[in-house]
C-alpha positions in Angstrom: 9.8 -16.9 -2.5 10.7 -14.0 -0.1 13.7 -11.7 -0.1 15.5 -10.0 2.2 14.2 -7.9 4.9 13.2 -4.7 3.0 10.6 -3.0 5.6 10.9 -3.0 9.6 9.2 -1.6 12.1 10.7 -2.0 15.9 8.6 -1.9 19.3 6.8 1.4 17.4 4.4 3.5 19.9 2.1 6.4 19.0 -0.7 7.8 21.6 -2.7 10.9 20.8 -3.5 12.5 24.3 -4.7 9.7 26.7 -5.2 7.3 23.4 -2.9 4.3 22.9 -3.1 3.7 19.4 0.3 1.7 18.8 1.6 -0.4 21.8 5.3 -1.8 20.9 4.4 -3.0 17.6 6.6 -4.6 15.3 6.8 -6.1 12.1 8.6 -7.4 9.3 8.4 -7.2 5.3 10.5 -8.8 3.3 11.3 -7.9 -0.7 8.5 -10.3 -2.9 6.1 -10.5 0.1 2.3 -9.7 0.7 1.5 -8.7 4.6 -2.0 -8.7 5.3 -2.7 -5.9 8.0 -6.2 -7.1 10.0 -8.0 -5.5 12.6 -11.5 -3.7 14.1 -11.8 -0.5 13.9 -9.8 1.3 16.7 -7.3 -1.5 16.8 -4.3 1.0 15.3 -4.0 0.2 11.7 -4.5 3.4 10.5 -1.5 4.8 12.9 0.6 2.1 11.4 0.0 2.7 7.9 0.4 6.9 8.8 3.7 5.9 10.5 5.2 3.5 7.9 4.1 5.7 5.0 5.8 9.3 6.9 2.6 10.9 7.5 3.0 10.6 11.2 6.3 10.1 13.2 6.3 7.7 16.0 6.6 8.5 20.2 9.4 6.0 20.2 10.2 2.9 18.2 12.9 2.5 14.8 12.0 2.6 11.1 14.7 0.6 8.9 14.6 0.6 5.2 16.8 -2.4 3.5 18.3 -2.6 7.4 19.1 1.4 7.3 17.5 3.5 10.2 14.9 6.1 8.6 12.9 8.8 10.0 10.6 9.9 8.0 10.1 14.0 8.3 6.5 13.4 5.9 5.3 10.9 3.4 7.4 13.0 0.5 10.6 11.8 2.1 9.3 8.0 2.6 7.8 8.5 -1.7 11.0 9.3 -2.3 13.2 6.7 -0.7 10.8 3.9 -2.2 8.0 3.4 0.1 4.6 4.4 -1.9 1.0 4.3 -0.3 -2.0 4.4 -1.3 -5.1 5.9 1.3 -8.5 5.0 0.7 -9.5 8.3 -1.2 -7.4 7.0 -3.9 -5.7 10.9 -4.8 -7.0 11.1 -8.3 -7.7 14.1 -10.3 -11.1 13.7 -11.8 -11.0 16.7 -14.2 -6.7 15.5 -15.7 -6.1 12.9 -17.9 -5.3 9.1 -16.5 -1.4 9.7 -18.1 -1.8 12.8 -16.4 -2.5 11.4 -13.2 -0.4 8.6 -13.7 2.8 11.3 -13.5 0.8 14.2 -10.9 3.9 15.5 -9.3 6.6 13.7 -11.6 5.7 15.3 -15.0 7.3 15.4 -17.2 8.7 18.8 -19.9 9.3 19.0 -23.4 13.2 19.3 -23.8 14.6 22.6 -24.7 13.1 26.3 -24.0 9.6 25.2 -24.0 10.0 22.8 -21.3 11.4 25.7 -19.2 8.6 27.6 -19.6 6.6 24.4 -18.5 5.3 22.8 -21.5 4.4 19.2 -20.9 5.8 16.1 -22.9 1.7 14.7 -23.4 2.3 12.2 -25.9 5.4 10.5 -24.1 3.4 10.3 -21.0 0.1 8.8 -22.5 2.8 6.1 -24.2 4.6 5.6 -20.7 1.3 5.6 -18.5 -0.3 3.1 -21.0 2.9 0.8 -20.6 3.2 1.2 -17.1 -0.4 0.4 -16.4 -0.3 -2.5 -19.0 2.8 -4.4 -17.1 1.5 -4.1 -13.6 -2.1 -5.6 -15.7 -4.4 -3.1 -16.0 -6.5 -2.3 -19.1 -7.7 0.7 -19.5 -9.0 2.0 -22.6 -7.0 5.3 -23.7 -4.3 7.1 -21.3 -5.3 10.5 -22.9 -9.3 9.7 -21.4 -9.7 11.8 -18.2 -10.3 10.1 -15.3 -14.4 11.4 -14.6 -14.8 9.2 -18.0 -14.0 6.0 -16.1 -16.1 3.6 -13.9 -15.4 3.7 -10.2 -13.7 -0.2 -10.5 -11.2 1.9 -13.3 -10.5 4.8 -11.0 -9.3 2.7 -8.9 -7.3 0.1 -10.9 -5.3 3.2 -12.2 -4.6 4.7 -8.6 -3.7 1.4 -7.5 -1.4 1.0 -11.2 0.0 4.2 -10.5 1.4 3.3 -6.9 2.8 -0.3 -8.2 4.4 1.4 -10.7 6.1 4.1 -9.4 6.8 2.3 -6.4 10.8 0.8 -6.2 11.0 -1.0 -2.9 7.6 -1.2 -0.5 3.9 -0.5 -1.1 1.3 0.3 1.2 -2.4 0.0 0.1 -5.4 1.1 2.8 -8.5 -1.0 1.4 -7.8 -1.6 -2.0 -10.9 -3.2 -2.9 -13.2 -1.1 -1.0 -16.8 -0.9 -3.1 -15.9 -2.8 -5.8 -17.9 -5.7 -7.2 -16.6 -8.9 -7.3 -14.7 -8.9 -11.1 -13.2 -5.5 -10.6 -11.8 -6.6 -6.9 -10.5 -9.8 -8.9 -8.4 -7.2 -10.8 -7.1 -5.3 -8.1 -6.1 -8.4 -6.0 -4.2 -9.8 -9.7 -2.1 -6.2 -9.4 -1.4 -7.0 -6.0 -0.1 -10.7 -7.3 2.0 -9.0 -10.2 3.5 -6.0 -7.3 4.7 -9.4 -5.5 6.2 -11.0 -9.0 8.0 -7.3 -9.4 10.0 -8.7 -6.3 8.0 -5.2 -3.9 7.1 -5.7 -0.8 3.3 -5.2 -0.1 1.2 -4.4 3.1 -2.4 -4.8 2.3 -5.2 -3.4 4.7 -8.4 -4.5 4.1 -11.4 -5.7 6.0 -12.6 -8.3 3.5 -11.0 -11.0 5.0 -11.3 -13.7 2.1 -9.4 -10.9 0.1 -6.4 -11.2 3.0 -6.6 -15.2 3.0 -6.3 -15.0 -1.4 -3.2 -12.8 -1.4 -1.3 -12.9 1.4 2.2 -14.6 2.7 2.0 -13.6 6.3 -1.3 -11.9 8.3 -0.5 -9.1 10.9 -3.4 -9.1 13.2 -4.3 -5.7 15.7 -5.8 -5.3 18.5 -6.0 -1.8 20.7 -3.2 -1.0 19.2 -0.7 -4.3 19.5 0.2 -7.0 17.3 -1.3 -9.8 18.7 -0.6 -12.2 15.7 2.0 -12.3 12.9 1.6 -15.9 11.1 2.1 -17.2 7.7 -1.6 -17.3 6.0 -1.8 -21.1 5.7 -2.0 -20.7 9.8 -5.5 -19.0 9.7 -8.8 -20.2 8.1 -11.8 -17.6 8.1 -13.2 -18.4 11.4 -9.6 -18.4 13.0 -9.3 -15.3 11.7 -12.4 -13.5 12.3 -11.7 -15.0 15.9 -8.2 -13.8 16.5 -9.3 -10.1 15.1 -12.0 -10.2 17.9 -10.3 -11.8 20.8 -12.5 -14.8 20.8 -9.4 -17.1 20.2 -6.4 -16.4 22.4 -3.1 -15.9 20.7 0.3 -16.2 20.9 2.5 -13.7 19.3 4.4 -15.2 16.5 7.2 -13.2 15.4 8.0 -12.7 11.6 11.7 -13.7 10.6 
């Protein structure tokens, strides 16, 4: 069951030049919830995710963080207040280590001298990536293996590990399951499941809609840039779905409590 309100965005706007790309969008996420974020291409989900995740700052509109007003000066300030995302291109180093990658920009030293001259603890991070990646349910052979070694499905399953672990209050992940086969999208969708039991709160993109209708709690639908649905999942079956993403179905707003 849903928390608390942990995520909000309020009547949020963004336009580049004479492009509306955000309309007086709002939504809510609470703590141990999956939002399913659905729309065409151009409908504004990319400028949602930027703005939630501090890469972009909204024309008007509030950001509140466990009911605290935030403004986010870049995605570092939004990492560090809880809020991790994950873009499509995943952000692995091929050519480091999966512990490595696992802690890229929160290494950590060796104590003493050596760790001020930058000397890196290696065999506590390959034991902590390899439990971190094992609770949130991925498998992956050997922490120490570097990343080039593993299959695209992997790659992924360890970016997507990474974020769920390190992440304390609110995850964002842009197409998760992008062009992976069927059992490897099974195992992201299951880390997705276990970020929920962790009590996070979620918002998946994704255009594979049976993905969305598996997962989900609650499905934020776009369009041009508004939120033209917010229901719990049970409301929507495939075609109502693929209908309200195209406009073939009028809707009625339905805001989330």
């Amino acid at each position: 069951m849903a928390g608390e309100v942990i995520y909000e965005l309020k009547n949020a706007s963004k336009r580049y030049g004479s492009v509306i790309a955000l309309d007086g969008a709002s939504l809510k996420l609470h703590a141990g919830e999956v939002i399913g974020l659905v729309g065409d291409n151009g409908a504004g989900k990319s400028t949602l995710v930027k703005v939630l995740s501090g890469a972009h700052q909204p024309d008007g509109g509030q950001i509140f963080l466990e009911g605290k007003e935030r403004v986010w000066g870049s995605p570092r300030e939004a990492l560090e207040a809880g809020v991790e995302t994950l873009y499509q291109d995943s952000g692995l180093a091929p050519h480091l280590t999966v512990s490595q990658n696992v802690f890229l920009g929160r290494e950590k030293f060796v104590g003493g001298f050596l760790g001020k001259l930058g000397f890196l603890a290696k065999k506590e991070m390959d034991h902590d990536a390899h439990r971190d990646l094992e609770a949130v349910g991925i498998a992956v052979p050997s922490s120490n293996r570097s990343v080039s070694q593993l299959s695209g499905g992997q790659r992924q399953a360890v970016a997507i590990g990474r974020a769920v672990a390190w992440a304390k209050k609110v995850i964002i992940l842009d197409e998760p399951t992008n062009h992976l086969g069927a059992r490897q999208a099974g195992e992201v969708l299951n880390i997705i499941k276990n970020a929920k039991k962790k009590g996070l709160g979620v918002i998946f993109i994704s255009h594979t809609l049976p993905h969305v209708l598996e997962v989900t709690d609650r499905i934020v639908v776009l369009r041009l840039g508004r939120i033209v649905k917010d229901a719990p999942t049970s409301e929507f079956t495939g075609d109502t779905l693929i209908g309200t993403i195209t406009g073939t179905i009028q809707t009625i707003k339905v805001e989330g409590d």
